[in-house]
N, C-alpha and C positions, 0 to 999 in steps of 0.2 A: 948147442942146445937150440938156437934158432938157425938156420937156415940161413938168414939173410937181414935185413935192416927193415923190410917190411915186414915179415915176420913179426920181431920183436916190436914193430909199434903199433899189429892189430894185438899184442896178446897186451901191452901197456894200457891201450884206451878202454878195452874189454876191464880190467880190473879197474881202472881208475872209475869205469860208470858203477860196477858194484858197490865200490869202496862209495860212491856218494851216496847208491842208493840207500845204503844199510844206512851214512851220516844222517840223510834227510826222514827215515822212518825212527831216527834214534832221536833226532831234533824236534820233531811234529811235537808229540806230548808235550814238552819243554814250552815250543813257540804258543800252544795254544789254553797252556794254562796260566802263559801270561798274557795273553790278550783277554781271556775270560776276565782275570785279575783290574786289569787296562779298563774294560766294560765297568765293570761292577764300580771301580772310585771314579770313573768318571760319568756316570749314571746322573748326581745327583748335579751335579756342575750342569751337562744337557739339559733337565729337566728345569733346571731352574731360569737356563737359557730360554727355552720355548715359552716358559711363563713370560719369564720380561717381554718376549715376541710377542704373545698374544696379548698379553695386557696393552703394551702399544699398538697394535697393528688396528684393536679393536673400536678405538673412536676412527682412526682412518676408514674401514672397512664400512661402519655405521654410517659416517658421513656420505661416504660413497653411497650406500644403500639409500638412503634420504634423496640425495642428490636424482640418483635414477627414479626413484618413486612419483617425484614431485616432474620429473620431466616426462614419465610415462602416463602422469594421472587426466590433463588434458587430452591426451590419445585416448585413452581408455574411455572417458566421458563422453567424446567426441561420435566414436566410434557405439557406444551404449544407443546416445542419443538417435544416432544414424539408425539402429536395429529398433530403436521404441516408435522412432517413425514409420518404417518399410512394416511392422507388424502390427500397429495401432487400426490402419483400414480392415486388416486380415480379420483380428480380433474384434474388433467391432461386427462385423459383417459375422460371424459366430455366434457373439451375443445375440443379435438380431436374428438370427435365424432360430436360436437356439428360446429366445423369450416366445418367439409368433409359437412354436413348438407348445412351448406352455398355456400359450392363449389357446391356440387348438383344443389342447388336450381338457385347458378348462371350461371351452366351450361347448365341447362333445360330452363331458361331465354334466356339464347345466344340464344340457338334453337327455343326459340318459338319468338324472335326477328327477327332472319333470315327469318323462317319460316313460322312464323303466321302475326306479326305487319308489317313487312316490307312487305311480299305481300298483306297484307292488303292494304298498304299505297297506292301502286302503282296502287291497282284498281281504288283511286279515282280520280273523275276528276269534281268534286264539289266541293266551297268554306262550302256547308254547310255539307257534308258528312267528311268534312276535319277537321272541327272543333267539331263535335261525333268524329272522330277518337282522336285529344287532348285531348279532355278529358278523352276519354275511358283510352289512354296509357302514359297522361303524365300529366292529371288533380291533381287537390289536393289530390283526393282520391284513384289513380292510385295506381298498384301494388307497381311498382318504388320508388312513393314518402311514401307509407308505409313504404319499406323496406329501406331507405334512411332514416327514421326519427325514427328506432329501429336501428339502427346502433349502438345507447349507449348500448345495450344488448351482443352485440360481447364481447370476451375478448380482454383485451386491449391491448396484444402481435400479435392480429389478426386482430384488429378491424383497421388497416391502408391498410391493402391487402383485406379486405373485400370492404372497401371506393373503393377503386383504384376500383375496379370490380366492382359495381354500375353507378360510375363519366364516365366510359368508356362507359356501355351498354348505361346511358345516352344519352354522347356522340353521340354515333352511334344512336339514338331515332332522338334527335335535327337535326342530319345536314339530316336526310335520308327528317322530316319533311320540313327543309325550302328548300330543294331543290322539293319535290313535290307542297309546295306552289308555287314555284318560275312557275314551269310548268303549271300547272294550272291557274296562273293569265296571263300567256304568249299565253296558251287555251283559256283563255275568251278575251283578245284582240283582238287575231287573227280573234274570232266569232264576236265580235262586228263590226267588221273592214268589214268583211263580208256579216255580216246582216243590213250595215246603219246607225248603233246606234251612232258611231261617225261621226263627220262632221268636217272632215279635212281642210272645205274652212273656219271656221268661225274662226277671226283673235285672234289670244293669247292674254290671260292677259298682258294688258301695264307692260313693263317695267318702276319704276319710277327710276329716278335718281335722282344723288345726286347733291348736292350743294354746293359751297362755302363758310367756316365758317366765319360770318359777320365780326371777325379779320383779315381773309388773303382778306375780300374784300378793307378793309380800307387800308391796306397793301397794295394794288395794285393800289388803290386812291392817298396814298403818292406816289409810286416810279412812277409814270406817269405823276404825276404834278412837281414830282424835277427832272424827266429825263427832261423835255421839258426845264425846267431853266440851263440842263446842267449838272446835278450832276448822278454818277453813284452809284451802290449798290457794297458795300461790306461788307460783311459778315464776321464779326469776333467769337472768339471762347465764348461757355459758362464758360468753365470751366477755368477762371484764374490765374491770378499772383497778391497777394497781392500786389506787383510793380508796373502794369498796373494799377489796378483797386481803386488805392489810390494813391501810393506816385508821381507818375509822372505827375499825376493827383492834381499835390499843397495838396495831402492829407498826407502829413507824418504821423508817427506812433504818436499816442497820440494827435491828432488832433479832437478838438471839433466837428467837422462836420463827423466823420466816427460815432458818434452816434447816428446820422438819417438815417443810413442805418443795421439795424439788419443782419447780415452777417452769410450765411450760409458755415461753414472751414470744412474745408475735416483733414485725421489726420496729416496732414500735414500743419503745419497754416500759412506756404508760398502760399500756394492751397488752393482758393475757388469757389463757385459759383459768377459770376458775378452780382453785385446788383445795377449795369446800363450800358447802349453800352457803355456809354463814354471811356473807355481801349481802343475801338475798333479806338478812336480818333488819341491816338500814333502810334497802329500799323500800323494805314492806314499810317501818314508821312511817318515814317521809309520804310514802303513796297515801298509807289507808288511814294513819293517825291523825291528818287535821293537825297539822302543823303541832302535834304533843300535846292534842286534847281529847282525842278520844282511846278508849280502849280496844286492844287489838289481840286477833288468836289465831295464830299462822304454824302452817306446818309447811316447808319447803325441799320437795322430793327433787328430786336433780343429778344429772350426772357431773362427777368431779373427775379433775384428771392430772397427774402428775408423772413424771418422770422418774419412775420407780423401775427397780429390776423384776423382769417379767419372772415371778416366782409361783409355786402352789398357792402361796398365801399375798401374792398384792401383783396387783394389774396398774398399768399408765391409763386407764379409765374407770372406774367404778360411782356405783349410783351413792347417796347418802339422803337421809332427810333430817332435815333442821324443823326445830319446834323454836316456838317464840311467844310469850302471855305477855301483855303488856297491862297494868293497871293499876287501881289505889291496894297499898297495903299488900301486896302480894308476897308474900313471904316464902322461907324455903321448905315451908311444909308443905304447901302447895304444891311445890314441885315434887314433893316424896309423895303425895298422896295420888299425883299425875301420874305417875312411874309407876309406882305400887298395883294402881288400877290400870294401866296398859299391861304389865307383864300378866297380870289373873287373863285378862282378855285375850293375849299373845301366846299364852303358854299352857296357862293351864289354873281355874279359881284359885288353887290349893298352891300358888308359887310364893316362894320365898324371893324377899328381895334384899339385897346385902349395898350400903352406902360406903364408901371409900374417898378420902380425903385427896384430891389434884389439882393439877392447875390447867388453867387456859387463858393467855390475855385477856379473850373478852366475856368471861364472868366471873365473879368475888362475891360469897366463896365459891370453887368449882368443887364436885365430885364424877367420879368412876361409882356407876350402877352392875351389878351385878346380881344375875339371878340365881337359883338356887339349877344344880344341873339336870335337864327336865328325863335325861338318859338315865343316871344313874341312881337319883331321888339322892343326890348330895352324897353319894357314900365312895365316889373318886372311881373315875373311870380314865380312857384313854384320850376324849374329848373333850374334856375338863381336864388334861393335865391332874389328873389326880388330887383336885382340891376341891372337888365338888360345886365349883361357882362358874357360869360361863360371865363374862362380862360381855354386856348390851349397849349401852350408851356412856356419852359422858354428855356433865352437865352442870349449872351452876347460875346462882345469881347474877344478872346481865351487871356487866359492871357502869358505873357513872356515867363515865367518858361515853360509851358505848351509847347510853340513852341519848343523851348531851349530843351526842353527833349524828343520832337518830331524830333530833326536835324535841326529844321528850327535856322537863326538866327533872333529874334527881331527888331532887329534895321532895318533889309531891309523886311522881309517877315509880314504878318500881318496877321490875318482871323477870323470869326465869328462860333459860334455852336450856335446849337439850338437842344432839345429836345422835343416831344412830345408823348403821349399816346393812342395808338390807338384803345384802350378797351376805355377808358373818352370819345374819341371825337365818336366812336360807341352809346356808352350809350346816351350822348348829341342829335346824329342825330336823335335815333330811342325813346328816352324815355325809356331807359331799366336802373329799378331800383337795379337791385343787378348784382355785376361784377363776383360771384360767377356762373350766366348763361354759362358764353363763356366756362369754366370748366367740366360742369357738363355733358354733352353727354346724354341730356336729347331734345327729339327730335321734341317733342312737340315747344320747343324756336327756333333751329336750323332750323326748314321747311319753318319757317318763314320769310326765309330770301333768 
């Protein structure tokens, strides 16, 4: 079969390299699906290794980083300061060259200000020549407001002496302008004056005038109807004395009735706003009575004010006037027949007047006045709440104490108060639904009147 001994052992090694090759393409699959295998569980082992590495390596690495920063940062400075030096002459010598630039250009400015814009300006003698001239030298687009809005290009050790030198030539643009307007319009009058255009015979626009706020009319309705009864005005202060405006007044401290009055105190809590005239009641005795010997007839119009929610119906200021008789014998018919003859006066001869039993500290007894309703003639409307009576004042016998701490004495002297609202008895005359109007300086309500 072979020939020989070399024969047989080229045809031996010839098979034996098949025979492996076929082993090693049968083994590949096998070897490489166990190293994939190999990879994959030992993946998480690896990765957890490289964490531990970087989590340690990582102050090392920092450190180092530190280390070189802190020993590079003298070089760097070093080397900075070397280049702030070698360009500081350079830079300078720019600026310098670059501000005289600017003085140039705003000296050549001044000159052609003097010289070109301002005799420009004064040739004209037209409104529409005058306004080509605005815009030519002082419009948006103007040299001026160019150089005025690169201002941030100046250096900033210059750029305030540069400003200064634009603000001025401005300056000088503006007043040279409104005095040629000024001329020029004083030019076209004089022509029009001239030529006819005006007509000096035809009568000016009405002046309108003003009016009285429908408060000081009501205001002037009371004191003319209690002058003619005899009573005079006086005028007491806003700004009070807790003394006055409470306790002498039957309101001591901690007295259930100062909680119907929200009271506006200064820092001073002796010192308030007054939150009705009645104060104005004592000091009138004390002033005009001669220590409670003479007889007295005061009406006290005034504004009051309190710390109310600002509503349709009540303001943190409103006006009120207080009445006050002081004398022998004065009884409470007196006061009905006071009332009685103010509402024929206030409202109308033919008024009905209706008395109601209340109270108030400082009179005993007190009543609620109410008149008959002048809208509806008493038969219930919408302004009247459907009971045909509007109420007007409230009122009442001055009490004791009240005389007593006025100077008067009780036992011999006697006298009647009454207050009223004369924003309420406004709204009532006219129909006006919100008391916020009298306030408001809104003119529309006001002409109306």
């Amino acid at each position: 079969m072979f020939g020989n001994a070399d024969e047989f052992l080229k045809h031996f090694n010839k098979q034996l390299k098949q025979s492996q090759k076929r082993f090693a393409e049968s083994i590949q699959p096998i070897i490489d699906a166990q190293n994939e295998r190999i990879t994959e569980a030992m993946k998480p082992t690896f990765d957890e290794q490289n964490k531990r590495f970087a989590e340690a390596a990582k102050p090392i690495i920092d450190a180092q980083d530190r280390r070189l920063a802190e020993t590079l940062k003298p070089i760097i400075d070093e080397q900075n300061r070397r280049f702030d030096e070698m360009m500081k002459p350079i830079l300078d010598k720019q600026n310098r060259q670059m501000f005289d630039a600017y003085r140039k250009v705003f000296e050549r400015a001044a000159r052609d200000i003097n010289n070109t814009m301002i005799a420009d300006l004064r040739e004209i003698i037209d409104r529409k020549a005058l306004g080509v001239w605005h815009t030519q030298y002082l419009g948006r687009r103007s040299p001026l407001r160019t150089a005025l809005s690169t201002i941030g290009n100046v250096p900033k050790h210059e750029r305030a002496q540069v400003g200064q030198w634009l603000n001025h030539a401005r300056s000088i643009i503006d007043d040279a302008f409104e005095e040629q307007e000024t001329i020029i319009r004083e030019m076209e009058w004089a022509r029009d004056l001239e030529e006819g255009e005006i007509d000096i015979s035809l009568p000016a626009y009405p002046r309108r005038g003003g009016g009285l706020h429908p408060s000081t009319r009501t205001h002037r309705e009371f004191q003319t109807i209690w002058a003619d009864m005899g009573f005079q005005v006086y005028q007491s202060r806003d700004v009070e004395e807790d003394e006055f405006n409470f306790t002498l007044l039957n309101l001591p401290p901690h007295h259930p009735a100062r909680d119907m009055q929200d009271t506006f105190y200064t820092k001073d809590p002796s010192v308030l706003l007054r939150t009705h005239t009645s104060p104005g009641q004592i000091r009138a005795m004390r002033e005009l009575g001669a220590g409670g010997t003479k007889p007295i007839r005061v009406i006290l119009p005034g504004m009051c004010y309190r710390q109310e929610q600002v509503t349709a119906r009540s303001e943190i200021q409103f006006t009120q006037v207080e009445g006050l008789a002081i004398g022998r014998n004065i009884r409470m018919s007196d006061l009905k027949g006071a009332i009685a003859e103010f509402a024929k006066r206030m409202y109308s001869p033919d008024a009905k007047v209706r008395y109601r039993a209340s109270y108030f500290p400082f009179t005993e007894p007190s009543m609620e006045v109410d008149v008959e309703c002048f809208l509806c003639g008493g038969k219930g409307c919408r302004v009247c709440k459907y009971t045909g009576w509007l109420e007007i004042a409230g009122s009442g016998m001055v009490h004791p104490d009240v005389l007593r701490n006025g100077g008067y004495d009780p036992s011999v002297w006697s006298g009647f108060a009454f207050g009223m609202g004369p924003e309420r008895i406004t709204m009532l005359k006219h129909g006006i639904q919100d008391i916020r109007y009298f306030w408001g300086n809104d003119l529309r309500f006001l002409q109306q009147f």
